[in-house]
C-alpha positions as a Python dict, from the first residue, in 0.01 Angstrom:
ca = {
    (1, 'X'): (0, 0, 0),
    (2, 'X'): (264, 197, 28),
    (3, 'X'): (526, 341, 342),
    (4, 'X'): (454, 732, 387),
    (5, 'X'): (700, 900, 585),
    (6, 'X'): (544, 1255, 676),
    (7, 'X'): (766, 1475, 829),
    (8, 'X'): (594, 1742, 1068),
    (9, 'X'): (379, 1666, 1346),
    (10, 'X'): (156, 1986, 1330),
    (11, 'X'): (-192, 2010, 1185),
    (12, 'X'): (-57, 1991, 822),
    (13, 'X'): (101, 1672, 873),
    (14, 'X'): (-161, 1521, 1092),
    (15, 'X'): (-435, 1575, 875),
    (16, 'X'): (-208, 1437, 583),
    (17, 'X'): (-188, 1099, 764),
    (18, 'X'): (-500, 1094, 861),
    (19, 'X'): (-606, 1106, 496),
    (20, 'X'): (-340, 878, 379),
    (21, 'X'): (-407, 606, 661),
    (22, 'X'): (-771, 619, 582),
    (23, 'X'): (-649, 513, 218),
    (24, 'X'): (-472, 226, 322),
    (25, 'X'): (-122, 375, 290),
    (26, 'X'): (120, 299, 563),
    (27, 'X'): (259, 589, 790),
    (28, 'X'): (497, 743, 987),
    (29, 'X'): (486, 1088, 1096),
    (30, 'X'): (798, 1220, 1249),
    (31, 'X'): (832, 1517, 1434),
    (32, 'X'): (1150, 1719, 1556),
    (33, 'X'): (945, 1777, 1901),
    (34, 'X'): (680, 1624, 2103),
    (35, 'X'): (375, 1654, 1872),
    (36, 'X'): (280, 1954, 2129),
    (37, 'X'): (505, 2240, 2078),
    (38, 'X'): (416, 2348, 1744),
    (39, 'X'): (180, 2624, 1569),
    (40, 'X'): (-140, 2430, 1583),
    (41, 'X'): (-218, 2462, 1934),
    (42, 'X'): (-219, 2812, 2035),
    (43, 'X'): (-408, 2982, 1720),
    (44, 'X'): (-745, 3124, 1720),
    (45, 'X'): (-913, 2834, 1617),
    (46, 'X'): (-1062, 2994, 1273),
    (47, 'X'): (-1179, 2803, 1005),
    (48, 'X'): (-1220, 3060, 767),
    (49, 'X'): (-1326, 3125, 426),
    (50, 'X'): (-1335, 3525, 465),
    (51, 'X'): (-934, 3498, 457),
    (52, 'X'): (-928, 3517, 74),
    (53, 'X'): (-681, 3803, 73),
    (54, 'X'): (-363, 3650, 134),
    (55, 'X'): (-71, 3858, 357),
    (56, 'X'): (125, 3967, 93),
    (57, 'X'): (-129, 4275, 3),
    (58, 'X'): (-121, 4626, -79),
    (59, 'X'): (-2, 4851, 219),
    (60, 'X'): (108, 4605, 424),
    (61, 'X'): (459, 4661, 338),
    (62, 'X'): (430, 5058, 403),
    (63, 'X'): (254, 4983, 709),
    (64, 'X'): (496, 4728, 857),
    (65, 'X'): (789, 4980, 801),
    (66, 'X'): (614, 5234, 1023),
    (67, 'X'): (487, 4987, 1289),
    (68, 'X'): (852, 4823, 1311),
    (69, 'X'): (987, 5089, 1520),
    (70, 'X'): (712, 4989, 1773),
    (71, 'X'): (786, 4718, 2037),
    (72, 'X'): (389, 4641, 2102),
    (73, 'X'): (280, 4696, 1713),
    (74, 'X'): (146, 4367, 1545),
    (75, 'X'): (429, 4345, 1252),
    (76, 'X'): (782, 4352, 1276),
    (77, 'X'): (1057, 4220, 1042),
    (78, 'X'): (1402, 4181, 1226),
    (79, 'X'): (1681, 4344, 1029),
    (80, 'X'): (1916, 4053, 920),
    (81, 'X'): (2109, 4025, 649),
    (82, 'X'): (2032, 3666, 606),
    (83, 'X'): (1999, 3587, 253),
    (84, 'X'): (1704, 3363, 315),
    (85, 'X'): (1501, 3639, 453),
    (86, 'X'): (1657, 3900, 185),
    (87, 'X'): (1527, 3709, -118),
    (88, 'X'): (1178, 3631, 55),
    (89, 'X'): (1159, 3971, 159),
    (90, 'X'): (1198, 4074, -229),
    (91, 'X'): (966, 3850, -351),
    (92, 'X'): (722, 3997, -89),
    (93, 'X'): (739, 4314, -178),
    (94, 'X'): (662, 4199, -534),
    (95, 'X'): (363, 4009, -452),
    (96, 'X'): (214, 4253, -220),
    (97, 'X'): (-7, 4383, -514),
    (98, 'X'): (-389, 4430, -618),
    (99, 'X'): (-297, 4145, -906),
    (100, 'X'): (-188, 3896, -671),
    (101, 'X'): (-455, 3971, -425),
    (102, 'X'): (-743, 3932, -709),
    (103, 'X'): (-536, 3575, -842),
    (104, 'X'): (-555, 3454, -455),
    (105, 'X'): (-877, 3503, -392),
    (106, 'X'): (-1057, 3204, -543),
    (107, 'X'): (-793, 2946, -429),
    (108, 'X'): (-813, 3032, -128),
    (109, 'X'): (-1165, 3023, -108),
    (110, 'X'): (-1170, 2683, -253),
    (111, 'X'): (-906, 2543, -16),
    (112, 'X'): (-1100, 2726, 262),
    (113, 'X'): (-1442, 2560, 147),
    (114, 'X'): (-1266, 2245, 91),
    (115, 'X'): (-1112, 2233, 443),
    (116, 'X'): (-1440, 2361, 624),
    (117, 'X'): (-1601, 2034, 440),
    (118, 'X'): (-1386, 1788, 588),
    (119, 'X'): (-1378, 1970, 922),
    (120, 'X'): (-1831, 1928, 945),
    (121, 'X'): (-1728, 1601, 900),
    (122, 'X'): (-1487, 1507, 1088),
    (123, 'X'): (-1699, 1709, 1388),
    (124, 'X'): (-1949, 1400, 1343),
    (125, 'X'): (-1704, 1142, 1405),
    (126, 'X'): (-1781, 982, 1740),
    (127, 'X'): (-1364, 973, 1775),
    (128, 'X'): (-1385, 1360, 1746),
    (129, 'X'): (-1482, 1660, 1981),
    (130, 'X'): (-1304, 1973, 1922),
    (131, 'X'): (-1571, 2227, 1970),
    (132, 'X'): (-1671, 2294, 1632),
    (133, 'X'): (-1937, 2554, 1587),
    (134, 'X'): (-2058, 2707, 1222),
    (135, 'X'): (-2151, 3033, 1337),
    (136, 'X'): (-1942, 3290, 1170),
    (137, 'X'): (-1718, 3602, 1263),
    (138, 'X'): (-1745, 3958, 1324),
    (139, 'X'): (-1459, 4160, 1158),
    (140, 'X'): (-1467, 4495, 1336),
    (141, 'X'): (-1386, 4814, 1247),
    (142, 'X'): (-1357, 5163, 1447),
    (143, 'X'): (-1238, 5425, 1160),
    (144, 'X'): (-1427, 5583, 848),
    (145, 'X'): (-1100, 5444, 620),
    (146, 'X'): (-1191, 5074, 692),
    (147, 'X'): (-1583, 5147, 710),
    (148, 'X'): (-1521, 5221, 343),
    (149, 'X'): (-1296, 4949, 300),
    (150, 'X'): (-1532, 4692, 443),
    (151, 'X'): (-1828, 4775, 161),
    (152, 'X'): (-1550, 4658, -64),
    (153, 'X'): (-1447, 4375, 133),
    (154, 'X'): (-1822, 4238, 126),
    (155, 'X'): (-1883, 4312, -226),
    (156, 'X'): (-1602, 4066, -332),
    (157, 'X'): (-1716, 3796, -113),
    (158, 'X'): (-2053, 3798, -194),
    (159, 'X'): (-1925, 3811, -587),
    (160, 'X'): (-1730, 3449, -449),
    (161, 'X'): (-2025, 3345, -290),
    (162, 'X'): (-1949, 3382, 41),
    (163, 'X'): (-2240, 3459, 279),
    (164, 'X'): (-2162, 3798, 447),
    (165, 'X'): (-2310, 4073, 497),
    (166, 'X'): (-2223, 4434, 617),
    (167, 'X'): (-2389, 4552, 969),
    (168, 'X'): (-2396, 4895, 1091),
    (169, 'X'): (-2292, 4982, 1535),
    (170, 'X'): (-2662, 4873, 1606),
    (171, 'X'): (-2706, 4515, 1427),
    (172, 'X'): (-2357, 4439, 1520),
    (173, 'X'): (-2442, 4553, 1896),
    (174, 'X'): (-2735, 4338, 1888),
    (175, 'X'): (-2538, 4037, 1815),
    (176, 'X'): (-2363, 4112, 2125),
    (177, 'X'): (-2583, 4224, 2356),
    (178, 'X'): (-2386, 4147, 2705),
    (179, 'X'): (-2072, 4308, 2573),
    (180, 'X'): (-2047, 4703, 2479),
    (181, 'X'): (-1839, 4748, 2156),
    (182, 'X'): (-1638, 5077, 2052),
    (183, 'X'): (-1664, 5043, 1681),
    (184, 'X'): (-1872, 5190, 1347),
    (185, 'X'): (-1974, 4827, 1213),
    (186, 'X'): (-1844, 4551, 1146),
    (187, 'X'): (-1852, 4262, 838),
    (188, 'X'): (-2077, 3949, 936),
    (189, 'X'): (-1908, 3650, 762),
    (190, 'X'): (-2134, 3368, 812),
    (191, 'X'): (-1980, 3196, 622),
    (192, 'X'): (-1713, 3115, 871),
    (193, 'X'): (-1639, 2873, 1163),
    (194, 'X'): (-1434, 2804, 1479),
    (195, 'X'): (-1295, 2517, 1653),
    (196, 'X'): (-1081, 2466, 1970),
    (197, 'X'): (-704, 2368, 1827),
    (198, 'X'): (-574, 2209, 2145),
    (199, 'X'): (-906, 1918, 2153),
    (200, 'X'): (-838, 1911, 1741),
    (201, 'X'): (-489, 1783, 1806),
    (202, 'X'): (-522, 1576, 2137),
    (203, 'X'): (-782, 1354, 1869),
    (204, 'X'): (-586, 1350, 1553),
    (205, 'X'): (-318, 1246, 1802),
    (206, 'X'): (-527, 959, 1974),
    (207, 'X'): (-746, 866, 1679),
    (208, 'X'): (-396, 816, 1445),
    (209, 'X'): (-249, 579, 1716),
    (210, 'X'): (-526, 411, 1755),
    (211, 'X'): (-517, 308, 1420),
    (212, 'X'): (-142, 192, 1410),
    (213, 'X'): (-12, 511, 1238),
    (214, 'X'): (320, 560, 1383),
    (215, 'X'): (419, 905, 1568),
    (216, 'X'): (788, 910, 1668),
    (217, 'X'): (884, 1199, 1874),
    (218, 'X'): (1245, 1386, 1874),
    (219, 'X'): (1304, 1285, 1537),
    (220, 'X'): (1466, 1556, 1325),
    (221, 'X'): (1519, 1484, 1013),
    (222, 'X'): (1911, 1561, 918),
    (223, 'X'): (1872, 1400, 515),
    (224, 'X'): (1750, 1174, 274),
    (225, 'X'): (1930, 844, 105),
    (226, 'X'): (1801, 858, -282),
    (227, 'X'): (1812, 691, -558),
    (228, 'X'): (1831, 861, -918),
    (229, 'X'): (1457, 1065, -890),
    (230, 'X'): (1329, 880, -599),
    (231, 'X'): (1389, 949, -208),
    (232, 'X'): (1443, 569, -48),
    (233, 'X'): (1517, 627, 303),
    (234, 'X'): (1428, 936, 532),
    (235, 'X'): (1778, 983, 790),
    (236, 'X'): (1791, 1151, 1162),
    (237, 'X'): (2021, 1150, 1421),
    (238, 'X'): (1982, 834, 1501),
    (239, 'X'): (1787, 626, 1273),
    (240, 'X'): (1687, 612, 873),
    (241, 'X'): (1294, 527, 768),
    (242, 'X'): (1260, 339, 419),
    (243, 'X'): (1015, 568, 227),
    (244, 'X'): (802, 507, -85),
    (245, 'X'): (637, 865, -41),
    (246, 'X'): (756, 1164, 207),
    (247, 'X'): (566, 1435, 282),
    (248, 'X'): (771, 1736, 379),
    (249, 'X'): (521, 1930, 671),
    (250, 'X'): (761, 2068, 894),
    (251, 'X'): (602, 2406, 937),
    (252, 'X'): (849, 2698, 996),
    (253, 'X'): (1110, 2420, 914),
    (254, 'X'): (1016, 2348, 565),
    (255, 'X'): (1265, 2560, 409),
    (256, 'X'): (1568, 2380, 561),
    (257, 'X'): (1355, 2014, 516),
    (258, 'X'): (1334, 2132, 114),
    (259, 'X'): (1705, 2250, 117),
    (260, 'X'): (1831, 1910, 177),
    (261, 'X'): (1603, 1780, -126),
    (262, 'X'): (1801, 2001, -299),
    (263, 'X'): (1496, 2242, -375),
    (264, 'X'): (1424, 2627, -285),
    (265, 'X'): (1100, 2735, -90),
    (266, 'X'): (1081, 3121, -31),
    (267, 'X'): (966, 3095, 315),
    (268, 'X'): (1033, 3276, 707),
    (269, 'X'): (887, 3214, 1011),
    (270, 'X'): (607, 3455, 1138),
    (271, 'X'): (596, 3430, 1500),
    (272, 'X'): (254, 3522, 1678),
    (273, 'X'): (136, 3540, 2042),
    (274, 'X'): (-171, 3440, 2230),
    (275, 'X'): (-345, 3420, 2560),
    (276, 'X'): (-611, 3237, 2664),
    (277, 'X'): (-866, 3291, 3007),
    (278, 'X'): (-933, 2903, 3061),
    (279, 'X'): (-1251, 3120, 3284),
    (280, 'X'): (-1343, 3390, 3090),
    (281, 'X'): (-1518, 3652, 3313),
    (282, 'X'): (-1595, 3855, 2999),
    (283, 'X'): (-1853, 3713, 2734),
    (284, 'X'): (-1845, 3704, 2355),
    (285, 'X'): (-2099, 3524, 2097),
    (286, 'X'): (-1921, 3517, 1816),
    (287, 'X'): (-1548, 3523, 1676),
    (288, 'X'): (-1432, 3867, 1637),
    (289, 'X'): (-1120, 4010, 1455),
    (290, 'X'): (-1037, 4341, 1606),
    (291, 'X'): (-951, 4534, 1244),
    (292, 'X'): (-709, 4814, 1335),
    (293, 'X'): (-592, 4667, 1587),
    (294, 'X'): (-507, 4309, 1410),
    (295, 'X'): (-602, 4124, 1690),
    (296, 'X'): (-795, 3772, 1719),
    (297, 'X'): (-1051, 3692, 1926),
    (298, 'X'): (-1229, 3396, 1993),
    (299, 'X'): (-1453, 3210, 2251),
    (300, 'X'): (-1380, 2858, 2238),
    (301, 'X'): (-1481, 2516, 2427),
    (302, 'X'): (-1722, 2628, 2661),
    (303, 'X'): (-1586, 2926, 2881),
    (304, 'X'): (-1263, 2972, 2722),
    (305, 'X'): (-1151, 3289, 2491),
    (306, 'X'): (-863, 3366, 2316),
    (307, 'X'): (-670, 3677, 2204),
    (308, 'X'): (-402, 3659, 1948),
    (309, 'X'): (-199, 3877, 1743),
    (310, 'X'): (75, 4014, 1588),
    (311, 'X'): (322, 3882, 1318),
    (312, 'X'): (693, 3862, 1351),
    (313, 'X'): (892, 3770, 1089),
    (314, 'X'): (1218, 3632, 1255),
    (315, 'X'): (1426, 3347, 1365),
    (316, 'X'): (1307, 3089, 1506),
    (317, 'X'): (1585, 3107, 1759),
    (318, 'X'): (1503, 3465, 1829),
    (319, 'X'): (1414, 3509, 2176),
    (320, 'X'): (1029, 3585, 2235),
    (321, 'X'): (885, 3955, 2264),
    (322, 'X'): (636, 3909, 2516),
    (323, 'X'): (592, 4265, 2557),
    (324, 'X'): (404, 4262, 2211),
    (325, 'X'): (115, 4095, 2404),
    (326, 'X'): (60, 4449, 2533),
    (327, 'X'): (-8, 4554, 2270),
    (328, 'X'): (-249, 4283, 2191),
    (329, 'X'): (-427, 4363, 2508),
    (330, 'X'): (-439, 4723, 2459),
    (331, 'X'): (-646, 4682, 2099),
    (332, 'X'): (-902, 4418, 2305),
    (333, 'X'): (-921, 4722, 2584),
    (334, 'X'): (-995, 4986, 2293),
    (335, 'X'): (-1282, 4809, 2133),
    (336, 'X'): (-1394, 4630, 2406),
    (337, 'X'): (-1372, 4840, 2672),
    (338, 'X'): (-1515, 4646, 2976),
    (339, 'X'): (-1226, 4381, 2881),
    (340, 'X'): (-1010, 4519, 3165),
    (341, 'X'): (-702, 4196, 3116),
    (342, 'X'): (-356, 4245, 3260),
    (343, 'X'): (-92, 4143, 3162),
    (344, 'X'): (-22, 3787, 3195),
    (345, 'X'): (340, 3609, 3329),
    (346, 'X'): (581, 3508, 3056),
    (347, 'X'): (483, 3150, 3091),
    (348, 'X'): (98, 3220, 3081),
    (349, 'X'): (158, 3352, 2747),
    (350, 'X'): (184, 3184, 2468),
    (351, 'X'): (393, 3182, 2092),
    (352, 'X'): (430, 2996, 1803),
    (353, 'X'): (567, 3000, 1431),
    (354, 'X'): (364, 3039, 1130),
    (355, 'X'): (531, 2900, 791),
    (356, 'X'): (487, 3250, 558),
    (357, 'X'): (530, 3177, 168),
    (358, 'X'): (623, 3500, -39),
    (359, 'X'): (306, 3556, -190),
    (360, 'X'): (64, 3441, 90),
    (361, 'X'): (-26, 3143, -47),
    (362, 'X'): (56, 2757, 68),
    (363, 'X'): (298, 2556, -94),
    (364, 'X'): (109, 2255, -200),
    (365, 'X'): (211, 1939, -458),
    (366, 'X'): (520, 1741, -590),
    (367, 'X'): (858, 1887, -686),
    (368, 'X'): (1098, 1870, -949),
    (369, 'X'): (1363, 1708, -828),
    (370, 'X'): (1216, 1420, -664),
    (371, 'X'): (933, 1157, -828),
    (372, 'X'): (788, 1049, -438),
    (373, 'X'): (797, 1374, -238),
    (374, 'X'): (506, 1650, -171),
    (375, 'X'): (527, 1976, -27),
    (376, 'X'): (274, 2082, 190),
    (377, 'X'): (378, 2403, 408),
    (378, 'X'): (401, 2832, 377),
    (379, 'X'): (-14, 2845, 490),
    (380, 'X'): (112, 3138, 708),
    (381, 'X'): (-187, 3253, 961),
    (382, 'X'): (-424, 2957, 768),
    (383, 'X'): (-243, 2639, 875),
    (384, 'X'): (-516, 2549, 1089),
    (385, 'X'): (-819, 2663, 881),
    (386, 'X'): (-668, 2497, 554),
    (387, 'X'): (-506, 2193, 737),
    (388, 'X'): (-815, 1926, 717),
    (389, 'X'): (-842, 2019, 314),
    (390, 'X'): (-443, 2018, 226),
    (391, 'X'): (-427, 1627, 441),
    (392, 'X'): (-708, 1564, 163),
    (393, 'X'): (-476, 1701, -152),
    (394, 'X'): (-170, 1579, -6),
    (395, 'X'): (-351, 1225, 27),
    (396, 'X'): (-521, 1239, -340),
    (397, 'X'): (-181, 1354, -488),
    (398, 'X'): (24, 1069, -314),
    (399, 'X'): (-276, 843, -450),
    (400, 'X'): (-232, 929, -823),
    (401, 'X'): (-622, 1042, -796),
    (402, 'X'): (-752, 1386, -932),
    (403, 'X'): (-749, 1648, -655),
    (404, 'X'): (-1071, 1794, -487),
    (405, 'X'): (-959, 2163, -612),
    (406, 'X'): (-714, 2295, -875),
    (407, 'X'): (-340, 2325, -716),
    (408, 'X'): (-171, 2524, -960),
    (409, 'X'): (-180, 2860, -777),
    (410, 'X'): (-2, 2633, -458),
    (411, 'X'): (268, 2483, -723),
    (412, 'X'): (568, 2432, -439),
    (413, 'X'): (841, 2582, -715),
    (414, 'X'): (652, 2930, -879),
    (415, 'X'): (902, 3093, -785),
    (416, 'X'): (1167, 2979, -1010),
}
């Protein structure tokens, strides 16, 4: 047995010591906050194997330039010259191509499928309810450029065999019979599911306790004692953990955690916004993502739906934009047009940081520098659809054991 100090409280590092309890291991998951104010809560809930395009993608650098004039457009990149953001920002642009797109997609897919697995069955755990529901998800689309687009779209995940179809405006109507829709079509992917994040966490949180993992709160983590190749103690503020393992999970933070093991991770926050009507007068079957618009929707835990959006690559002390969730609002009001929401107070709404690698894919495995740490972090807008299947590979890498899918399109240092 050995002492696993996993540093990151979020779904990542949850799911990792929920894997690496279940194998015996002793653990301690630290977390700079409460275990409450991180990414994992206020997300659509997606678990989603139709996200094998990762964000770094043809057009989306073109596109952000002209949307990041706009105070209510979904991406924005704030002008620094921080050298962090400057060399992740170049190493976007590079892998914001039709070859890395086409090298992401199975990965992804597998990690997706992977996660989805362990998801079913955690659902049928009698220490679990978190609203789980294989259904699928409408991706819909308004304009003749992303009709054609779709076909595409559909064509490549039926060749990774995906189940998803294409639907023209009356199929797609039909599926949503209570709720008039302003679009063309839309892409069916049955292949995906949805979950509520907030009931995830609250039993990860309670089932983890209850079996004597340890959750420390307000413990960020300042360095690391070591010992030629091996990390033996894990420091804060005010105390130091002896470590066999450490999992670095920190999220947003991971770049800074890595820094202080002495190893680079291309990586910058991507702050989103969401909303959620706890008593939704308005009615949806399914999960829908809003295409042109880049918004999230989905109907969660009985009554509930939530809308999310937009990507901000900034700070993590920058002050929020709640003004973008205007423009969040005014896509749901375009395609939906009997979803007449205002705008919500400042404190009704709410924002979190996704961890964006350069390419769009995680960071997952052991590093260079150090024999007893992994990496698990940079899922960007997949943390929570990917986090029950990276706690697996995080737990059968710490365990010496083979891992469930190949992870050398995650390696933690391909970037040199």
């Amino acid at each position: 047995m050995k002492h696993v100090v996993v540093i990151g409280g979020g779904i990542i590092g949850l799911s990792s010591a929920y894997y690496l309890q279940q194998a015996g291991h002793r653990v301690t998951v630290l977390d700079k906050g409460n275990f409450l104010d991180n990414c994992s809560y206020g997300n659509a809930g997606y678990v989603c194997p139709s996200h094998f395009s990762p964000l770094a993608a043809p057009g989306i650098v073109s596109q952000g330039l002209k949307w990041m004039l706009n105070s209510r457009s979904p991406f924005y990149v704030q002008p620094s010259l921080n050298s962090s953001l400057i060399d992740w920002g170049i190493k976007f642009m590079r892998s914001a191509t039709q070859k890395n797109v086409d090298r992401a997609a199975v990965p992804l897919r597998d990690i997706a499928l992977l996660s989805q697995r362990e998801y079913e069955t955690w659902a049928a755990l009698p220490d679990f309810n978190f609203a789980y529901q294989h259904k699928g998800l409408l991706e819909i689309f308004q304009t003749e450029k992303v009709a054609e687009h779709a076909k595409h779209t559909v064509e490549k995940g039926k060749k990774l065999g995906l189940e998803v179809e294409l639907l023209d405006y009356e199929t797609m109507q039909q599926l949503e019979p209570q709720t008039k829709i302003n679009a063309l079509g839309a892409i069916f992917f049955k292949c995906d599911a949805h979950l509520y994040p907030n009931k995830l966490m609250q039993n990860l949180i309670t089932y983890l306790k209850q079996q004597s993992v340890e959750l420390l709160v307000n413990e960020e983590v300042t360095g690391f004692e070591k010992k030629q190749k091996n990390i033996t103690r894990v420091l804060t503020a005010t105390k130091a953990f002896d470590a066999d393992e450490v999992v670095v999970a920190s999220g947003s933070w991971s770049r800074e955690t890595a820094a202080l093991l002495d190893t680079k991770i291309p990586l910058m926050p991507g702050r989103g916004y969401s909303i959620t009507l706890e008593d939704s007068p308005y009615h949806l079957n399914y999960p829908a993502i809003l295409t042109e618009g880049r918004v999230a929707i989905t109907p969660m835990d009985g009554n509930k739906i939530r809308f999310g959006g937009t990507m901000e690559v900034v700070s993590t002390k920058a002050a929020p934009r709640y003004n973008r969730v205007e423009g969040i609002l005014k896509a749901v009001k375009d395609f939906l047009p009997s979803f007449d929401i205002p705008r919500p107070p400042d404190n009704k709404i709410w924002f979190g940081y996704r961890p964006c690698s350069a390419d769009g894919l995680p960071y997952i495995g052991r590093i260079s520098k150090f024999n007893n740490v992994v990496v698990a972090t940079g899922h960007s807008m997949l943390g929570l659809s990917l986090g029950a299947g990276t706690g697996r590979l995080v737990a059968e890498t710490i365990n010496g054991q083979p891992t469930s899918i190949d992870l050398s399109a995650f390696a933690v240092e391909r970037f040199g």
